[in-house]
C-alpha positions, 0 to 999 in steps of 0.5 A: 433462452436462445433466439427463436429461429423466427428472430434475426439478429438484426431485429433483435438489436433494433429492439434494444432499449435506450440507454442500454449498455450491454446484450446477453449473447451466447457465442458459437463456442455456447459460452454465455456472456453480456457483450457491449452494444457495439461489439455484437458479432455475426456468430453470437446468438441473442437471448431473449426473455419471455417476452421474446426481447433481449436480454440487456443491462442498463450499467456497465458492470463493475462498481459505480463512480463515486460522484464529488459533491462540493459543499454549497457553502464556500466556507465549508468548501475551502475547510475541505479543500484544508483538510485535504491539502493537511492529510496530503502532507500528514507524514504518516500518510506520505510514509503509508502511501510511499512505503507501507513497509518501512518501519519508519510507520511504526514511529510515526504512529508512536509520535502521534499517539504521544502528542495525542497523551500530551493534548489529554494530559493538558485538557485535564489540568485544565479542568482540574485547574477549573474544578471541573470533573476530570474522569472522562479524560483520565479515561481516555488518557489512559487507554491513550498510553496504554496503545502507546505503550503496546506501539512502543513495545512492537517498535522494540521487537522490530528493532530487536529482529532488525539485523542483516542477513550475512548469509543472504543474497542481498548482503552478498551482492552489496558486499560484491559492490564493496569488494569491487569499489576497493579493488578499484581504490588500489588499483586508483592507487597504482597498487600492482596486480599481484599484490591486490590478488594477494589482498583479495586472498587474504581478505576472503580468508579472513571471512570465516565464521569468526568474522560474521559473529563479531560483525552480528555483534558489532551490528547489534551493538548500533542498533 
């Protein structure tokens, strides 16, 4: 409810409880809002509750900080600390964090899920070398190459999809970048004016329809 008229602002603000961070206040526009302690202004007016005290909140809003405990144990701590300095210079997680686009991620994915195969493939010999019971890491090997396998296929289609569009911005203004760096190579060359006009116009002639299937099918062929 809105301060009663008997209620001033300032004795309102002297019954804030310590350690409050912020007060409910209602702006000269009607707008309700929590302000913080400090930035109260002469226009708000102060909500009150039943009790005829202020409306505050004891937090600042938002979610809270999580706090860092170290493991008491030095041991344990430097196993951490291990750990981090691992995950930090994992390749995966470098490639994540610098571009999580590339698809460079895809193939680092397919690494790792081989390796991981390798690793069960080897514990079982060696259980089957000992006589031990082996099923649970055939099981575990298999669904292994069975997500590598549907990795593998996901890194084929976008190989596969994988191609420059000719038609599109980029490829124009790299093509422009091209174009600009030979006519300076000629011009380097003490080639004539009117005879690198008449190679620009030949060139550009030559880029026809033609010229971007066979370009289609020479890029399609490195990939």
């Amino acid at each position: 409810m809105p301060v009663k008229k008997d209620h001033t602002q300032e004795i309102l603000l002297r019954k804030i409880p310590d350690g409050a961070q912020r007060i409910k206040v209602r702006t000269e526009l009607g707008k309700t809002r929590y302000r913080p302690i400090g930035e109260v202004a002469k226009t708000d007016t102060i909500e009150i509750d039943v009790d005829g005290n202020p409306v505050v909140m004891m937090t600042n809003p938002g979610r809270r900080k999580k706090v860092r405990r170290d493991p008491a144990h030095p041991v344990a701590k430097k196993l951490m600390d291990d750990k981090g300095v691992a995950i930090s210079n994992d390749p995966i997680m470098k490639t994540v964090r610098e571009d999580p686009e590339s698809p460079t991620v895809l193939q680092f994915i397919i690494q790792g899920l081989g390796e991981e195969q390798a690793s069960l493939k080897f514990e079982r010999e060696e259980m089957e070398r000992k006589g031990k019971d082996t099923a649970a890491l055939s099981t575990k090997r298999i669904q292994a190459l069975r997500v590598l396998s549907e990795t593998w296929l996901k890194r084929m289609d976008q190989l596969g999809s994988k191609s420059i569009d000719l038609e599109g911005g980029t490829f124009g203004a790299l093509f422009g970048l091209i174009v600009d760096t030979f006519q300076e190579a000629m011009m380097g060359a003490k080639i004539q004016s009117e005879q690198i006009n008449t190679v620009l116009s030949k060139l550009s002639l030559m880029l026809d329809d033609k010229w971007k299937a066979e370009a289609r099918s020479r890029m399609k062929k490195g990939q």
